[in-house]
N, C-alpha and C positions, 0 to 999 in steps of 0.2 A: 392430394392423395396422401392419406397418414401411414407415414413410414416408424420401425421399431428402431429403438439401439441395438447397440451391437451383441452377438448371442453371448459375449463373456461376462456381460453385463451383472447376470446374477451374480457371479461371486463374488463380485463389489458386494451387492447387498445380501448376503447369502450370511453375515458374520452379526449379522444383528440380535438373534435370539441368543447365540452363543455369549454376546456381549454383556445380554442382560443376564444372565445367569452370570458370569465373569465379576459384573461389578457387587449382584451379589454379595458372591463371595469375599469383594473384596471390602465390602461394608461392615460387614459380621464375620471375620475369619475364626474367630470363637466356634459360633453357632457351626456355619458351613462346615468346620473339622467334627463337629459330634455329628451332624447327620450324615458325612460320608460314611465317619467309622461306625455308624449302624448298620450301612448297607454292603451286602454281601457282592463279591467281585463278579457275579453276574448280572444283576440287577447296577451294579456301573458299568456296566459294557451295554445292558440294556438301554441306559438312562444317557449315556453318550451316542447311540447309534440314534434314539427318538431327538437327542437336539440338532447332530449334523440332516438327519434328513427333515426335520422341521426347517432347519437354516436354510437348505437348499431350498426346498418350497416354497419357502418364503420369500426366495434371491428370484425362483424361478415368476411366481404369481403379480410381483410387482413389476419385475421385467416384462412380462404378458402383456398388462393393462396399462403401460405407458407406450403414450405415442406422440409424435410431433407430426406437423405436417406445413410449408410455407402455400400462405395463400395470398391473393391478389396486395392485401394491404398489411397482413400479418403473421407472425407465427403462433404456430398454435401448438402448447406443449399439456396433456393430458394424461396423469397421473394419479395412483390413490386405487387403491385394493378393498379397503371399505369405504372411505369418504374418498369420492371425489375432486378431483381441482382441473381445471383449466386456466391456465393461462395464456390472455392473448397479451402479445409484444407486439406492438405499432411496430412497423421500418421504420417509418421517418424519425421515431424514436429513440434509434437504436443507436449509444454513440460507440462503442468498443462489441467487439469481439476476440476475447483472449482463449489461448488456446494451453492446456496445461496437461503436462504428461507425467505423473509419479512412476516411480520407477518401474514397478512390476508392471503398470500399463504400457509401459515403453517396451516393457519385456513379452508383452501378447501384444502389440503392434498396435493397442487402442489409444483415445486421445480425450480429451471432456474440455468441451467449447462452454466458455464462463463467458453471459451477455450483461453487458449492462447497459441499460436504461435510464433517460432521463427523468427523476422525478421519483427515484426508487434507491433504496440502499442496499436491497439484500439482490445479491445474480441469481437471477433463473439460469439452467446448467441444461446442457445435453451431454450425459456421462454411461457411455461409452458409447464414439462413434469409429469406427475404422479410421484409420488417417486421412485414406484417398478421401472416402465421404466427409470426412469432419474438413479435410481442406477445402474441397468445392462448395462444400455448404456454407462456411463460413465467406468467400467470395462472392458466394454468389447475396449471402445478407448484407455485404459489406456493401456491393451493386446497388443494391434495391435501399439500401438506407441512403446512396449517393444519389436517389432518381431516377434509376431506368427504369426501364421499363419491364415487367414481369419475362415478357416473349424475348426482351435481349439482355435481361440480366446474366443468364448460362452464358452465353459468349464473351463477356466482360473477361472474367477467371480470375485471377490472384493479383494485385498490383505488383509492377516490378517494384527491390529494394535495392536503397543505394546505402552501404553501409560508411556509417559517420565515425565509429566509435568502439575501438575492443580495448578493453580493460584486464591485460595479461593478469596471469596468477598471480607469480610476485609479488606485483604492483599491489592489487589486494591483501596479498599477505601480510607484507611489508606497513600498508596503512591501519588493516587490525591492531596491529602489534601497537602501532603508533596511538592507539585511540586509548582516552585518558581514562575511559569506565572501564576498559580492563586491566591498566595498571591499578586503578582502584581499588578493585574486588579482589586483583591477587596482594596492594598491601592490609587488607584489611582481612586477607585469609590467613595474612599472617601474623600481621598484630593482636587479633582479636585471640586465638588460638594461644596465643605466648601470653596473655593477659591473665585467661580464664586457667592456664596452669598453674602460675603464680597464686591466683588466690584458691584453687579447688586443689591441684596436685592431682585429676582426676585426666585418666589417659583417655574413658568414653567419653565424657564431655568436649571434649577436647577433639576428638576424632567425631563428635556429632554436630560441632561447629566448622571445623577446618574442611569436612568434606563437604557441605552442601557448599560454601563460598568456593572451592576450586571447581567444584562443579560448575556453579555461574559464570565464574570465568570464562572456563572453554566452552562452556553451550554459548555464550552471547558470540566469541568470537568464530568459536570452529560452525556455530549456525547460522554466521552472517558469510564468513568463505563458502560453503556447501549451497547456502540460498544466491548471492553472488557472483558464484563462477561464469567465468565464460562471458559475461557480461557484454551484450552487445547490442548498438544502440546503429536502426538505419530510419532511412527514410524515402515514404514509400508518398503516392496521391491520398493515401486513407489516413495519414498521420506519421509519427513517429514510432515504429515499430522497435521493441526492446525484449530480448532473448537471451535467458540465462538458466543458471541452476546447473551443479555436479549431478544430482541424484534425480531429483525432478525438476523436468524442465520446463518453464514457463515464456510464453510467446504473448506478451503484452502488447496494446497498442495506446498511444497517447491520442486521444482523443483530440481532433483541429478545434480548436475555439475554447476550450473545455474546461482550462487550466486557469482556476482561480488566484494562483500564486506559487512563486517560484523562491525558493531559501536558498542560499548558499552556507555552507554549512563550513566553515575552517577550524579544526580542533588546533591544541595548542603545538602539541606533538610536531604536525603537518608543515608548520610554517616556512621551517629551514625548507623545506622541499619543493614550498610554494603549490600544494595540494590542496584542493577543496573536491566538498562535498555536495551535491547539488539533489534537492527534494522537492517534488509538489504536493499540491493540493489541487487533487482534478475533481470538479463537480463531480455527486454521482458515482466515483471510481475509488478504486481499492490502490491505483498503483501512488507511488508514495515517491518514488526512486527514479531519478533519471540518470544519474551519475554514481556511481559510490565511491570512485574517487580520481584525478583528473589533473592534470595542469590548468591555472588560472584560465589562462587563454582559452585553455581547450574548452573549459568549460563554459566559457563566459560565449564563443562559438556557440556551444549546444544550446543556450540558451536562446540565441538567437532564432534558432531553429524554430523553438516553442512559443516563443514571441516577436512575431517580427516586427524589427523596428526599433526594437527596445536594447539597449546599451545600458549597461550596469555604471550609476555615477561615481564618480569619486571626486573629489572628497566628500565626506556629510557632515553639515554643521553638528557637531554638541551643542548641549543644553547650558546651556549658563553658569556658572560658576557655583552658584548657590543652591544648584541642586546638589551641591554636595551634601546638605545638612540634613536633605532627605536621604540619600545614601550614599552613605560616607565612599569616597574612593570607587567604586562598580560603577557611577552615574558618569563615568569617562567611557565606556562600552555603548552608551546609547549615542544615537546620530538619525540624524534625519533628511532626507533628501526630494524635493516634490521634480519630476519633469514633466513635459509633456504629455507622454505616454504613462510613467508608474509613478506610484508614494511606494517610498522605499524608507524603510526601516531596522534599525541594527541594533543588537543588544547583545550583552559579553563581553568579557573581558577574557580567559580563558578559552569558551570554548564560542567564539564569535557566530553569529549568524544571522546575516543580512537575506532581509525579504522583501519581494517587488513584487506589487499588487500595480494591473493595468487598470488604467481608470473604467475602463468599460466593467471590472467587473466586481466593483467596489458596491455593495447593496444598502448600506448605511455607513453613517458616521456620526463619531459621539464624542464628547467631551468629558472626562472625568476627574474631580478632583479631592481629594480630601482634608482635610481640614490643615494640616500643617503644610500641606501644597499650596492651599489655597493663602495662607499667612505669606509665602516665600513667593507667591505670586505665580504658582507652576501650574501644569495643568499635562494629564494625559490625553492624548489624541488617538481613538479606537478607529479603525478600519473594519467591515464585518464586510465577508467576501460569502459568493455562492455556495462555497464549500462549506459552510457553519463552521469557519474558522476565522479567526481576527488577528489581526496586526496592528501591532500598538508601538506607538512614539513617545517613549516614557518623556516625562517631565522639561516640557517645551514652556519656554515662557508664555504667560497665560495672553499677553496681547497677540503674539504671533498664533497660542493656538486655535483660537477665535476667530481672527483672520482663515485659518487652514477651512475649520469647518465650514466658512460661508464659501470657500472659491474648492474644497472637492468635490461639494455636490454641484457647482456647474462643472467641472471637468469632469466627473461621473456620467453626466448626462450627454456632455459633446462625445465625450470616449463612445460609447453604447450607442450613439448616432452612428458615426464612423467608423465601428467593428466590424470586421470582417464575417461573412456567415456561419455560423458554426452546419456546415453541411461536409459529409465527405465527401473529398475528389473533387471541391470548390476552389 
């Protein structure tokens, strides 16, 4: 049975015509100032009444002609005011259902459920559902992509969570502060700034460098606290569930099996405090963030969570001495580590970050070398994971790295034998 979004739906898209005329104006602001000051202030009272109720009509007719509906094996989302679209979403397909609420949505009580799909990059969305509906609906897909059965999917309901992980304000605050690309941006707002006086004496120039780099500044950090906040990491039968945001909140899930690679991220700032930073790479997924910032322990825990079985090694050999003369002094940041379970990889020296890739979901591997490599006898060792991203073991003695690539494609192969199902609630 095809059901509608929710009736507030259109003024979500009610802003669109208005937009277009907006950018307009904002392409030709020349042009757009002569033809306003031709027209007389009836004729702009006319010409703003025909765009808000075109916008409405317009928020109204595509809200109309959208509908979704779940059927035995899929959902069906049907869209499009002149050209048509349906899309059908497999269950069994379905690994996340994330749930995201911008502010003013949180302020009409609405919610917009972001799916993602194996084998696809862009989320099909249902935007705007009521909460209650947007929660059972997403249960009830979360159900049907673990296997039940249609007739007992509804009685399943929401997995319980068991929370691992709050990441006070503070704590966030305090590791912004600590991050080296905003001490960066604010010395370079100020060097650069005190440079350009020097040679020009000009106080615009100067005010039209110094303000866009303090801008930078505080958008990267005050947009990583506001994205951030609240930060909270549990764990539920459907994965690891993650829930944040001051302004808009987002309700993310970590996908079971999903997760191509795991980063530990230590800036230099951090160390004294023994904080790291922890990121993925989930097939298919947009989420990036499992941690943003954490005691060792704690984090080296959550990892466990996402990989089980897997233990973060230490130590990891370096490269040989002689990779120095390929890069002088930085080639002490690289290390390499193979266990059982991951190829683990580490580069940096400043701002360090070590990555584990599990063998199950390692898809190639490669060998690279170039010609001054090749004279010092060195060689890179590529990793290319499900996620179209690679992890690389800079400048490995060229007999060991040879060895690696014949024995990861048999532990790629045993790994992916012995992996766990990527199914929910498995």
């Amino acid at each position: 049975m095809e059901r509608r979004l929710h009736p507030v739906t259109p003024l979500r898209r009610a802003w669109a015509p208005v937009a277009v005329i907006a950018g307009w104006a904002v392409h030709d602001p020349n042009q757009a100032q002569e033809q306003l000051t031709k027209l007389a202030t009836t004729t702009l009272l006319l010409a703003l009444a025909v765009a808000v109720t075109g916008g409405a009509l317009y928020g109204f007719l595509t809200w109309w002609f959208t509908h979704f509906a779940v059927t035995d094996t899929e959902l069906r989302i049907r869209t499009g005011l002149l050209f048509r679209r349906t899309a059908h979403i497999r269950l069994d397909r379905l690994q996340a259902v994330d749930v995201t609420q911008p502010l003013l949505a949180r302020v009409a009580g609405v919610t917009k459920l972001k799916l993602d799909v194996i084998g696809t990059d862009k989320k099909d969305e249902l935007a705007y559902l009521g909460e209650d509906e947007a929660r059972v609906l997403r249960a009830e897909l979360l159900a049907r992509a673990a296997g039940f059965a249609p007739e007992t999917a509804h009685e399943v309901g929401e997995a319980p969570v068991r929370q691992l992980l709050h990441v006070p304000a503070g704590k966030l605050a305090v590791s912004l502060v600590l991050t080296g690309a905003t001490w960066g941006t604010l010395a370079a707002a100020l060097v650069v700034p005190s440079l350009l006086w020097w040679a020009t004496h000009s106080v615009w120039t100067v005010l039209a460098t110094a303000l866009p780099l303090l801008g930078a500044a505080g958008a990267s950090s005050l947009g990583r606290f506001v994205s951030e906040y609240d930060w909270t990491v549990g764990e539920s039968p459907d994965g690891l569930r993650i829930d944040h945001g001051l302004l808009d909140r987002t309700h993310e899930t970590v996908p079971p099996g999903r997760v191509q690679t795991v980063r530990i991220v230590e800036p230099l700032l951090w160390r004294r405090r023994g904080w790291v930073r922890v990121e993925l790479d989930v097939a298919g997924s947009a989420n990036s963030v499992l941690v943003p910032v954490a005691p060792r322990e704690v984090a080296e825990s959550m990892i466990a969570r996402v990989l089980p079985g897997v233990t973060v090694p230490t130590p990891l050999s370096r490269p040989p001495r002689r990779a120095g003369w390929c890069v002088p002094f930085w080639w002490r940041g690289y290390g390499l580590a193979v266990t059982d379970t991951v190829f683990v990889a580490r580069h940096g020296l400043l701002r360090r970050s070590l990555s584990l890739v599990p063998h199950a979901k390692v898809q190639s591997v490669r060998l690279k070398q170039g010609p001054w490599a090749r004279f010092k006898r060195l060689a890179d060792v590529h990793v290319d994971t499900g996620a179209n991203k690679t992890v690389t073991a800079r400048l490995r003695d060229a007999d060991e790295a040879a060895e690696l690539l014949e024995s990861q494609a048999d532990r790629s192969q045993t790994g992916r034998r012995e992996a766990r199902p990527d199914r929910w609630m498995a």
